[in-house]
C-alpha positions in Angstrom: 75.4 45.6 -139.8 71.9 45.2 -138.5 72.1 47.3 -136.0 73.2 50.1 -138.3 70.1 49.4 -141.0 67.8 49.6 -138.1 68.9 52.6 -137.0 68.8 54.2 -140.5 65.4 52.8 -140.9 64.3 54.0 -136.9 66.1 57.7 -137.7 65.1 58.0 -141.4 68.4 59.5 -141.9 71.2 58.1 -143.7 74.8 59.4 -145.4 75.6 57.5 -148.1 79.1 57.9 -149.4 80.2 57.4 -152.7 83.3 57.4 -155.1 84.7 60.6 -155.2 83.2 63.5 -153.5 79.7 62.9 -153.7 77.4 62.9 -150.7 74.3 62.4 -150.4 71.7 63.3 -147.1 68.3 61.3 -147.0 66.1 63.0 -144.6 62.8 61.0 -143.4 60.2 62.2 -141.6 60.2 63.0 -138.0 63.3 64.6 -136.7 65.0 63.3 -133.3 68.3 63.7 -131.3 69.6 61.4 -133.3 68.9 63.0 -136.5 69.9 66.1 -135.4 73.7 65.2 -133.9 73.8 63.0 -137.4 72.8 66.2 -139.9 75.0 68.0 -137.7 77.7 65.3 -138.9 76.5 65.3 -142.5 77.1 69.0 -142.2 80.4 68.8 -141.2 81.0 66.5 -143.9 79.9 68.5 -146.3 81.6 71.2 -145.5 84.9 69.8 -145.5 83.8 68.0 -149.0 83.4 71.0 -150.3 86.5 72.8 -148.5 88.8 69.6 -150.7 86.3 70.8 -154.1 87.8 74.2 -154.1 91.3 73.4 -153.0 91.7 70.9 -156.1 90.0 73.0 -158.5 92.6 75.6 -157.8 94.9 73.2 -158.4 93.9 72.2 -161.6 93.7 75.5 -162.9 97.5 75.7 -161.8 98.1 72.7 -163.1 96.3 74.0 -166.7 98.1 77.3 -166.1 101.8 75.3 -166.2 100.3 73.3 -169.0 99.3 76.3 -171.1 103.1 77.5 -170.0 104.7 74.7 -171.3 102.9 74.4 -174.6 103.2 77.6 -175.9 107.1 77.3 -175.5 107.1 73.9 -177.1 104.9 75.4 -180.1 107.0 78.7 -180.4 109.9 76.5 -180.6 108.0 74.2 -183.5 106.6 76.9 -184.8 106.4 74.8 -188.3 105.4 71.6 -186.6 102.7 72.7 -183.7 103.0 69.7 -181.5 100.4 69.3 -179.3 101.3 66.5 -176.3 98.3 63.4 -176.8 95.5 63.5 -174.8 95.2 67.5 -175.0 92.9 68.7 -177.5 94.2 71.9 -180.2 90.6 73.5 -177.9 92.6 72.7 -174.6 96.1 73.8 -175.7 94.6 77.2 -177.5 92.3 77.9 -173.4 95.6 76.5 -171.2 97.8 79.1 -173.7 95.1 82.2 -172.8 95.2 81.2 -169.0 98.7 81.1 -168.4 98.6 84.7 -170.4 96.7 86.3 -167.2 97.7 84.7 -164.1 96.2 87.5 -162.1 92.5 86.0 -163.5 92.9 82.7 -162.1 93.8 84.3 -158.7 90.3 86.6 -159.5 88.4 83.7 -159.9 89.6 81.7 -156.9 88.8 84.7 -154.7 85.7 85.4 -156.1 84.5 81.2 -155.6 85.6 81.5 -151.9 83.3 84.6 -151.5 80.3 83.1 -153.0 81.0 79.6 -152.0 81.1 78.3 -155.0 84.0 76.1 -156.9 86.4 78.2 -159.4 86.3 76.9 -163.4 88.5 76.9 -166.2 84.8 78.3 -167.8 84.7 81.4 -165.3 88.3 82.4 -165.9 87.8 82.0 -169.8 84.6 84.1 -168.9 86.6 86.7 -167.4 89.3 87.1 -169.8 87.1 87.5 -172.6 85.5 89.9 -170.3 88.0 92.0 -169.6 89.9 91.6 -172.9 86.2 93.3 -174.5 86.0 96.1 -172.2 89.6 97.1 -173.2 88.6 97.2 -176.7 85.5 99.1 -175.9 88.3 101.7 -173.6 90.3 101.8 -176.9 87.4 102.3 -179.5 86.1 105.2 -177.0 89.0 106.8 -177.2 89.5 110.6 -180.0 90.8 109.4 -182.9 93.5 111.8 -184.1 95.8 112.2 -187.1 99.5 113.8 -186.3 101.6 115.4 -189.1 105.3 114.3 -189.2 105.5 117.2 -186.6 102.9 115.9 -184.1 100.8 118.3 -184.7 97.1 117.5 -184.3 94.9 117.4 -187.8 
């Protein structure tokens, strides 16, 4: 153990790991061998840190996608009671219900964290649906307006 604090203190360098999947990298001054092939570690760490981030936040948006699945048969089928399971918020059930209405989002927004290296949110897909859900208002709104006869003749 002393050998290891003395060559934290000698390097200035130290990974310091924590419950779940935080990391942290304390650089000192003065960079050596050592330093390098150990940031060249922490590196690799991080990276495959990250890599489990995004692979179990796609999974709990799947997992909220079968959530949002299974609740809005339950409350069709109490259409008079609206059960909601406890533990899930009326907020949760109402977002998990719009998700699992547009699959091909969540598969948008898991693509679109890989790209940009970033982690894909329950907030981004809700983003995007709203998004998307506006511009085909705006395509609908932008669309003639026309009155038909019982023919269907224009007016």
């Amino acid at each position: 153990m002393k050998d290891a604090d003395s060559i934290n203190k000698l390097c200035g360098l130290r990974l310091v790991f924590s419950s779940g999947l935080r990391t942290e990298l304390r650089v000192g001054y003065g960079v050596g061998e050592r330093e390098i092939i150990k940031l060249d570690l922490a590196t690799g760490v991080r990276e495959q840190k990250k890599e489990e981030a995004t692979m179990l936040a796609g999974a709990l948006l799947d997992a909220e996608v079968r959530v949002g699945k299974i609740l809005k048969i339950d409350v069709q089928a109490h259409t008079h009671q609206k059960k909601i399971p406890e533990g899930i918020t009326r907020k949760q059930s109402s977002q998990f219900q719009m998700m699992s209405d547009h699959p091909e989002v969540i598969e948008q927004v898991k693509a679109e964290a890989v790209e940009n290296d970033d982690l894909p949110t329950r907030t981004e897909v809700l983003r995007k649906i709203k998004e998307n859900s506006e511009n085909s208002e705006k395509k609908a709104l932008s669309k003639p307006f026309t009155f038909q006869n019982k023919i269907g003749e224009n007016v």
